[in-house]
Z-matrix of the N, CA and C atoms (Angstrom, degrees):
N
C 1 1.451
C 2 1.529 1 108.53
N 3 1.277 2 135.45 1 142.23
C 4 1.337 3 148.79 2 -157.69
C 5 1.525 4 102.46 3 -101.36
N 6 1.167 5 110.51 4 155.61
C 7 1.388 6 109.46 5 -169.45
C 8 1.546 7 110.19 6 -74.00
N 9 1.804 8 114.40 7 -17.19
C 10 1.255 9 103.89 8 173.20
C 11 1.520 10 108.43 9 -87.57
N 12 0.789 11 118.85 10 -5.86
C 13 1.662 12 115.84 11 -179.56
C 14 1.450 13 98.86 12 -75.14
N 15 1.236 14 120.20 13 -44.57
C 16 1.647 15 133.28 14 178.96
C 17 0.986 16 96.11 15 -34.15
N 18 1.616 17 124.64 16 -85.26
C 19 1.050 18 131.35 17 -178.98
C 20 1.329 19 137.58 18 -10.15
N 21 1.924 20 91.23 19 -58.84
C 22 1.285 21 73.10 20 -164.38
C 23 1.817 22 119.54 21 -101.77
N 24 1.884 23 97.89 22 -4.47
C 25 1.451 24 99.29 23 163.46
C 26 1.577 25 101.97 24 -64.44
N 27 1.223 26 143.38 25 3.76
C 28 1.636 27 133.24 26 154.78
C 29 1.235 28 108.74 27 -60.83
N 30 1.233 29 117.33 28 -40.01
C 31 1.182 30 113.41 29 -152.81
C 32 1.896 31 111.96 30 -123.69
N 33 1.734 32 92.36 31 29.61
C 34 1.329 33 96.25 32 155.84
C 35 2.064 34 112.35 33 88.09
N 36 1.447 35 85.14 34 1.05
C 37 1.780 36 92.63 35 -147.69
C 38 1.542 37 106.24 36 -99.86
N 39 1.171 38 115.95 37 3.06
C 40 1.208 39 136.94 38 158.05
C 41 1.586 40 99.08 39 53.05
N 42 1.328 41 105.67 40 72.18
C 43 1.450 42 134.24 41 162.29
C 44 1.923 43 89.30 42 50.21
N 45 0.985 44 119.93 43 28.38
C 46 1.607 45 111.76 44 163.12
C 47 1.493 46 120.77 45 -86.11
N 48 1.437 47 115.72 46 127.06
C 49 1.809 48 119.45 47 -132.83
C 50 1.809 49 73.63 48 -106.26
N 51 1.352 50 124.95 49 124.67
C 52 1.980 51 109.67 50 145.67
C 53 1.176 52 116.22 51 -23.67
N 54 1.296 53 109.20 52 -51.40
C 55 2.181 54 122.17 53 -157.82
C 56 1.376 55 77.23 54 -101.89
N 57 1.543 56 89.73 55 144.21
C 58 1.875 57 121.56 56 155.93
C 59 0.989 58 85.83 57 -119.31
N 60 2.036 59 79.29 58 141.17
C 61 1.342 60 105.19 59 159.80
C 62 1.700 61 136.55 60 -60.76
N 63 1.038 62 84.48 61 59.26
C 64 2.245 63 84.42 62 -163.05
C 65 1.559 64 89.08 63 -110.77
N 66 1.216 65 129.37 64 166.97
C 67 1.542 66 139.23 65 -172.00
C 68 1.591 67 94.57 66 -96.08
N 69 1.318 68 109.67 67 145.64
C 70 1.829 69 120.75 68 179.71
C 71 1.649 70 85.61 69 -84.57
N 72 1.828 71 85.06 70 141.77
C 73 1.589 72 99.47 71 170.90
C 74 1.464 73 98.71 72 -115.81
N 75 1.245 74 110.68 73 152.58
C 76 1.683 75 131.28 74 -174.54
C 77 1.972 76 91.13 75 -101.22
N 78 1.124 77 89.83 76 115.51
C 79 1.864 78 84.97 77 174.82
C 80 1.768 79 85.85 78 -146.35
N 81 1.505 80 86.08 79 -173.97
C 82 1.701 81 113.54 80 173.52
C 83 1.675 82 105.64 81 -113.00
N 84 1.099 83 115.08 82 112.00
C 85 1.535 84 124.18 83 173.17
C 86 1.660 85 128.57 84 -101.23
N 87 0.805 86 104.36 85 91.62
C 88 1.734 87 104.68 86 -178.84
C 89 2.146 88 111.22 87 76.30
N 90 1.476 89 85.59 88 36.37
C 91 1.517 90 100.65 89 -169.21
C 92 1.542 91 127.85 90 83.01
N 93 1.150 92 98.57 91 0.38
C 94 1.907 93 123.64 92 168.74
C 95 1.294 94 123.36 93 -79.52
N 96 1.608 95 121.24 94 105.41
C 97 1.316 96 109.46 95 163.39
C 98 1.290 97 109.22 96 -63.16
N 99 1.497 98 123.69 97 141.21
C 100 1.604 99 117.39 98 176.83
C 101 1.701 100 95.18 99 -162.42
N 102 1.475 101 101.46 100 -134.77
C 103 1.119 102 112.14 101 -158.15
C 104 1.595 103 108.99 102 -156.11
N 105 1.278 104 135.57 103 145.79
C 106 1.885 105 119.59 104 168.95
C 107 1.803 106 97.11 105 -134.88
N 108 1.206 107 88.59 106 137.49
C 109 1.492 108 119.82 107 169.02
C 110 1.161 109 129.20 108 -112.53
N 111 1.508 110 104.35 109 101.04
C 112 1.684 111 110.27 110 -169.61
C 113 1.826 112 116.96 111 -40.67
N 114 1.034 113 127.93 112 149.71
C 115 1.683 114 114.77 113 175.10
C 116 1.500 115 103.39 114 -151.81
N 117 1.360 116 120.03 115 153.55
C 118 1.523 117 112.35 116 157.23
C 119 1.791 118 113.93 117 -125.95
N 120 0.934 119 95.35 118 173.23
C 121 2.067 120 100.51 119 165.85
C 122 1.188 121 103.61 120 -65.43
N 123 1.421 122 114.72 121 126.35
C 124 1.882 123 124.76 122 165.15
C 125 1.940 124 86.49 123 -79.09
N 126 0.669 125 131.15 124 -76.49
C 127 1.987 126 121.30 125 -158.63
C 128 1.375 127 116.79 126 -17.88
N 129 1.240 128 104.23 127 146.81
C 130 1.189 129 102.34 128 173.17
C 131 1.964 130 132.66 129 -83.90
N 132 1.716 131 93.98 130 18.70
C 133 1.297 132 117.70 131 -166.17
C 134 1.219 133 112.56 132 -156.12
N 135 1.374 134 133.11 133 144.87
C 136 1.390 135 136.37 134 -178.49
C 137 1.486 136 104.63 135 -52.12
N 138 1.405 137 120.65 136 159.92
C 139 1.402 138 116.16 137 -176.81
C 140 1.745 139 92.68 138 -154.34
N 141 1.586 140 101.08 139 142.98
C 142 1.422 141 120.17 140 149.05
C 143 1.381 142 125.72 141 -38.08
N 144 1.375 143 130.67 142 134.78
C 145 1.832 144 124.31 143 -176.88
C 146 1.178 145 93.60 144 -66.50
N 147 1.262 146 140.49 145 -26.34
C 148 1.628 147 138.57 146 -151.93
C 149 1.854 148 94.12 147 -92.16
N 150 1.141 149 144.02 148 -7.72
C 151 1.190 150 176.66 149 -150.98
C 152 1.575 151 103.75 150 -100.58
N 153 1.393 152 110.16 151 -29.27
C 154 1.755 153 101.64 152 -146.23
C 155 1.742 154 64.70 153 -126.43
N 156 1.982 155 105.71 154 132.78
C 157 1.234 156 103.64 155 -172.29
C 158 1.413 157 87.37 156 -110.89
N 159 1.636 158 124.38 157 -41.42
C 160 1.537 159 105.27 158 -162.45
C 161 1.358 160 91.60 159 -147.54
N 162 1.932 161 113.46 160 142.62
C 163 1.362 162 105.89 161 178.46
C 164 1.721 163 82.35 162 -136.06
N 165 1.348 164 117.65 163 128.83
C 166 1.062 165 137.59 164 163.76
C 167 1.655 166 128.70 165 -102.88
N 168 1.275 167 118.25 166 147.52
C 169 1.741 168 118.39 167 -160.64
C 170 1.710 169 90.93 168 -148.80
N 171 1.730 170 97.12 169 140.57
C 172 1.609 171 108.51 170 -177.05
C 173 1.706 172 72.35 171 -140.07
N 174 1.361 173 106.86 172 146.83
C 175 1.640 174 132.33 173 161.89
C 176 1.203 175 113.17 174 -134.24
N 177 1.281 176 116.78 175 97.82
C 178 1.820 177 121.12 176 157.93
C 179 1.880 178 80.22 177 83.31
N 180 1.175 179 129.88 178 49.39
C 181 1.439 180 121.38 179 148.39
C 182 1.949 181 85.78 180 91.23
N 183 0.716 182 133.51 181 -7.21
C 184 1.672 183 125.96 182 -165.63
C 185 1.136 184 99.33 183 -126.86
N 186 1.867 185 102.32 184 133.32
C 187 1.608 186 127.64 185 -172.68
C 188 1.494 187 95.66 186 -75.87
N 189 1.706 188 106.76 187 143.33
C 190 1.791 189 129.38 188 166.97
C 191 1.247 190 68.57 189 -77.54
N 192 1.481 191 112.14 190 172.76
C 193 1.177 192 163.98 191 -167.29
C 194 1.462 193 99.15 192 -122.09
N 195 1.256 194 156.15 193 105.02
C 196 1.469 195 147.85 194 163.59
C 197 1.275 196 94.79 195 -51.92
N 198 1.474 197 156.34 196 -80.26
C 199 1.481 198 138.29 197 173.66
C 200 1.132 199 112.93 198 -6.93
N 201 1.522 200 132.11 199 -51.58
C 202 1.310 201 133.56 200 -174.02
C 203 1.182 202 133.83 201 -83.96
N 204 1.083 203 111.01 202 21.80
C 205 1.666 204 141.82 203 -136.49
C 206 1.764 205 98.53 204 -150.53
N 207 1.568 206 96.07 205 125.46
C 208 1.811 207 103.73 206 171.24
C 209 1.439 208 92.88 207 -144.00
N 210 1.754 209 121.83 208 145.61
C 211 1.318 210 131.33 209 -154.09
C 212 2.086 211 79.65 210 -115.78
N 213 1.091 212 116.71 211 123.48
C 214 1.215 213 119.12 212 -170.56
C 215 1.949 214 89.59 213 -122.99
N 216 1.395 215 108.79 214 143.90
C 217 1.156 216 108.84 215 -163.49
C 218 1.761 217 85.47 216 -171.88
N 219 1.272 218 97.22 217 151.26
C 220 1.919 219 107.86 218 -161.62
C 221 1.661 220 110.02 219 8.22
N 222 1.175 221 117.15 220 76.67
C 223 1.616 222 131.83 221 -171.73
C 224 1.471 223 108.82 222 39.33
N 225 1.376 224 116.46 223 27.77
C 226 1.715 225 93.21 224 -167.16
C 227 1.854 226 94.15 225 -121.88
N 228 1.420 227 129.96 226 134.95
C 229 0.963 228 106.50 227 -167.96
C 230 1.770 229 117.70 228 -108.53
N 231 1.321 230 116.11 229 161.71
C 232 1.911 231 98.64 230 -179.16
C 233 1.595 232 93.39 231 -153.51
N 234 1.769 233 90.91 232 135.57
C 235 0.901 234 120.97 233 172.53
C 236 1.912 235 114.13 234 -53.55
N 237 1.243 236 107.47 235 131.06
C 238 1.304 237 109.91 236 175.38
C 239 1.480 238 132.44 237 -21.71
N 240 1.524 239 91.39 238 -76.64
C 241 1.444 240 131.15 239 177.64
C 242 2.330 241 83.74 240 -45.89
N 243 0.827 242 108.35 241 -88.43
C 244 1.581 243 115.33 242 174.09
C 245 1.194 244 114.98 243 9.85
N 246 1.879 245 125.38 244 -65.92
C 247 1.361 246 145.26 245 -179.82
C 248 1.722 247 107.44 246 -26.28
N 249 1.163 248 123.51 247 -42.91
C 250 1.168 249 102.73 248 -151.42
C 251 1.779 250 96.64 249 -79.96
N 252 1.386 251 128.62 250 -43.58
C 253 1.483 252 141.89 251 -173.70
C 254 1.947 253 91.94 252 -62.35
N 255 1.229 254 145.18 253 -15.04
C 256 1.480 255 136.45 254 -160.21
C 257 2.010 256 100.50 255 -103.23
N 258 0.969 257 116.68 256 50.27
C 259 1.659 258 124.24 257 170.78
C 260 1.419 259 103.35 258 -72.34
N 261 1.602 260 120.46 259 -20.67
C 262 1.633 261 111.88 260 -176.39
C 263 2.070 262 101.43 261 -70.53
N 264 1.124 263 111.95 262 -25.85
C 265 1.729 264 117.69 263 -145.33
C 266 1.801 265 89.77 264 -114.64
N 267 1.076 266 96.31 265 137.15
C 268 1.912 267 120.00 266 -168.34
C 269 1.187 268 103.23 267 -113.44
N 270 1.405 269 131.44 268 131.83
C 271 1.557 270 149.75 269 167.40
C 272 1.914 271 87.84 270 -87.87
N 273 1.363 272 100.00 271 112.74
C 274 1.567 273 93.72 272 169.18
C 275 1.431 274 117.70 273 -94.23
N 276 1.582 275 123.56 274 141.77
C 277 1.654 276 97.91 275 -166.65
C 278 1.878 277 112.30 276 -63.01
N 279 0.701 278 132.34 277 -42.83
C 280 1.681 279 136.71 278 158.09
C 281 1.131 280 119.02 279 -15.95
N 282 1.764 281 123.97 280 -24.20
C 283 1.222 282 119.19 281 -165.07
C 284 1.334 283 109.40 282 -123.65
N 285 1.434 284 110.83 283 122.71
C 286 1.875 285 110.44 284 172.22
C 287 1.256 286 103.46 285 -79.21
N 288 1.239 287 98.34 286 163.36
C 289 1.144 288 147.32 287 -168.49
C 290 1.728 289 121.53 288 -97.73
N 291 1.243 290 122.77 289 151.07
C 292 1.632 291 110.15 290 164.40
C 293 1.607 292 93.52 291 -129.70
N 294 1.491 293 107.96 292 153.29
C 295 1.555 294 109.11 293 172.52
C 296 1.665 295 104.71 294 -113.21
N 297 1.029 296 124.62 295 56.17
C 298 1.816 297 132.64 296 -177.93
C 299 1.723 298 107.19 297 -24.68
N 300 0.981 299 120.51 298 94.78
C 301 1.643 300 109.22 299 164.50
C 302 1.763 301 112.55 300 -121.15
N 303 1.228 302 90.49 301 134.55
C 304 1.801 303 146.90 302 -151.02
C 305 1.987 304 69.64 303 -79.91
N 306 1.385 305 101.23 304 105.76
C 307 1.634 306 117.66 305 155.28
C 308 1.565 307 119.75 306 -146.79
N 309 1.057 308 119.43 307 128.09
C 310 1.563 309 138.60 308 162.10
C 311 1.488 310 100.04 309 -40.49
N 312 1.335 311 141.37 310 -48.55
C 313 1.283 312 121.81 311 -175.58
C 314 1.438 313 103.20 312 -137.25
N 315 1.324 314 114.12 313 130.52
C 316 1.426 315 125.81 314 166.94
C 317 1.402 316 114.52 315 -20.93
N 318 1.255 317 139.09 316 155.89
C 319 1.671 318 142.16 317 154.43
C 320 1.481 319 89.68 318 -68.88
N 321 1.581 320 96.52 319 154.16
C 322 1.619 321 118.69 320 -173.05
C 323 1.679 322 80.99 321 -90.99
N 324 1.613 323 106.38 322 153.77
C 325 1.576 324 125.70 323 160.82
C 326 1.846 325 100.54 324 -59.27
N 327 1.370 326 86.57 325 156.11
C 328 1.685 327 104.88 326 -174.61
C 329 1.770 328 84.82 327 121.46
N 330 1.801 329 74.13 328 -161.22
C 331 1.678 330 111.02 329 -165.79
C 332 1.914 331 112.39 330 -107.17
N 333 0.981 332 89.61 331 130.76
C 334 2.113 333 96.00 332 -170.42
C 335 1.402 334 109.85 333 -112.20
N 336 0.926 335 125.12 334 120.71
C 337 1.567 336 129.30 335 172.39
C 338 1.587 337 113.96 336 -82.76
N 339 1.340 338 106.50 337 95.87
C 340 1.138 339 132.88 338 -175.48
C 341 1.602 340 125.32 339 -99.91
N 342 1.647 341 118.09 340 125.97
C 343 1.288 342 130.27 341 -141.30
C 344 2.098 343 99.15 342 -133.37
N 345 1.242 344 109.94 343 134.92
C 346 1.492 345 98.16 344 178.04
C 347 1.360 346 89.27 345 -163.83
N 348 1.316 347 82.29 346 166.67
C 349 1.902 348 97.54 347 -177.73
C 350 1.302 349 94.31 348 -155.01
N 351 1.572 350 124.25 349 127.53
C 352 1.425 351 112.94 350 143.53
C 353 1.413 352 118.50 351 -114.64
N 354 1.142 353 124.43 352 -156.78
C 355 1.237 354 104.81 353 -157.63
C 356 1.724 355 106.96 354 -175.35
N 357 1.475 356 114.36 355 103.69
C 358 1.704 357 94.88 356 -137.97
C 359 1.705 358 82.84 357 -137.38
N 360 1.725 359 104.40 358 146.98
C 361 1.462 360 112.99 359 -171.56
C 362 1.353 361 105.98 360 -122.96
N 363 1.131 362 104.44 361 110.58
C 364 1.852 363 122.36 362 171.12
C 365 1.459 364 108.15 363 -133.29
N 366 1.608 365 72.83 364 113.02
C 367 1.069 366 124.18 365 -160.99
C 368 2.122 367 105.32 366 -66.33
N 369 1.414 368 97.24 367 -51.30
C 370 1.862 369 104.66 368 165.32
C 371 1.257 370 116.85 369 -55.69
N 372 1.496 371 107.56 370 -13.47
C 373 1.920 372 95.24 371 171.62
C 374 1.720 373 100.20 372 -75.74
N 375 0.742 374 170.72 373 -32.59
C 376 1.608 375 167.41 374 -100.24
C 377 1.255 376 124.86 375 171.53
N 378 0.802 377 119.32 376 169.77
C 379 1.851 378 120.67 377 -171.56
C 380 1.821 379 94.71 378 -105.35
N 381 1.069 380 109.18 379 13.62
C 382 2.128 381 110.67 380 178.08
C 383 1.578 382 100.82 381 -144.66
N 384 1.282 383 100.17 382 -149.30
C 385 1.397 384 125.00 383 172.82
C 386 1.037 385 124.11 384 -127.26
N 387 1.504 386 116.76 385 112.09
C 388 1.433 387 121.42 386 -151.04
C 389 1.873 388 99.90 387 -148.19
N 390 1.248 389 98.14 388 141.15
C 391 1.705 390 112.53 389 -168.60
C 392 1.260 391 105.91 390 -102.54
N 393 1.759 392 115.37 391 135.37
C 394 1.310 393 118.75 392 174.41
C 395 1.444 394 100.88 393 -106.65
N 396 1.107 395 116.91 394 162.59
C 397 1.435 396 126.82 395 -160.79
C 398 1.737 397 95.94 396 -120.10
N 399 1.321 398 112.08 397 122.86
C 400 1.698 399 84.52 398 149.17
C 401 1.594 400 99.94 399 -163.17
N 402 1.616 401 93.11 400 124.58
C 403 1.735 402 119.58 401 -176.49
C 404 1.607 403 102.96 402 -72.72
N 405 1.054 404 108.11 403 136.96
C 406 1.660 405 110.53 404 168.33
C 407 1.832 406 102.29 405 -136.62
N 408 1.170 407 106.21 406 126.39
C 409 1.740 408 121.68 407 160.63
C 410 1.453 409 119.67 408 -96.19
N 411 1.177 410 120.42 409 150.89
C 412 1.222 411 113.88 410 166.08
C 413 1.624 412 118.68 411 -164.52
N 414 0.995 413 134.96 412 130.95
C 415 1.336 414 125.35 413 167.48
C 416 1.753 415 107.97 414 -79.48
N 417 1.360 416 108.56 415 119.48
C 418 1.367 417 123.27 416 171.02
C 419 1.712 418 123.50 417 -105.65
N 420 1.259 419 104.96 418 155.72
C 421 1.756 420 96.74 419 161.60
C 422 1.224 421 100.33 420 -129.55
N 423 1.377 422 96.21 421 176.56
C 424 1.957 423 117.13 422 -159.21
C 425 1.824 424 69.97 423 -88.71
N 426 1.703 425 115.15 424 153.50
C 427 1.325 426 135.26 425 134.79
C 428 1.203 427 109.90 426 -53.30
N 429 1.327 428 129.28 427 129.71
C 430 1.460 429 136.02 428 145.47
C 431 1.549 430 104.17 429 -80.63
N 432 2.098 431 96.05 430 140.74
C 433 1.123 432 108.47 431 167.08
C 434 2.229 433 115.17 432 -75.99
N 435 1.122 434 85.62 433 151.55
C 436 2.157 435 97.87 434 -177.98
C 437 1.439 436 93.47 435 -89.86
């Protein structure tokens, strides 16, 4: 068992990883050279965007920028900072996710050691407000274009 699986049977999450295993594609998004990173919901229940307090990204040892960062979810995309005001719009667990980050130069082909955390407050688990944590690692490779 992998240390992110550890995790997240700690934490109830029944080996549900943040990162999928799918390869990052280097595209242009809304006129953005960047990058997308497959993701899903760790909860064990659909959740509100306003729900998801902090999603953090390290590539090859180096911090995303959340500025640089748009949470794209049924093609529609939202600014980070955004999440907390979006309580109308539901992350269903069924549905991935892309994490779009805004880069000047494509990732080189190979394999990327890829680091995330989100970090999501539901609120019906508890009688307060209380944060679940869940770390995901992964070694990824860039998609090559055919």
């Amino acid at each position: 068992m992998s240390k992110d699986e550890k995790s997240n049977e700690a934490t109830g999450l029944g080996g549900r990883s943040f990162l999928v295993n799918e390869e990052i594609r280097n595209v242009v998004y809304e006129g953005k050279s960047g990058y997308l990173v497959r993701i899903c919901l760790t909860s064990y229940r659909s959740l509100p965007l306003s729900c998801l307090e902090k999603i953090e990204l390290k590539v090859d040892g180096k911090i995303v920028n959340p500025q640089d960062m748009l949470l794209v979810l049924n093609g529609i995309s939202h600014k980070l900072s955004d999440l907390p005001k979006l309580h109308h719009l539901f992350w269903f667990i069924l549905d991935y996710a892309d994490l779009f980050v805004e880069s000047k130069q494509p990732l080189p082909p190979g394999e990327h050691l890829v680091e995330a955390m989100l970090v999501t407050v539901e609120p019906y688990m508890t009688g307060g407000r209380h944060a679940f944590f869940s770390p995901s690692t992964k070694r990824l490779t860039v998609a090559q274009d055919l």
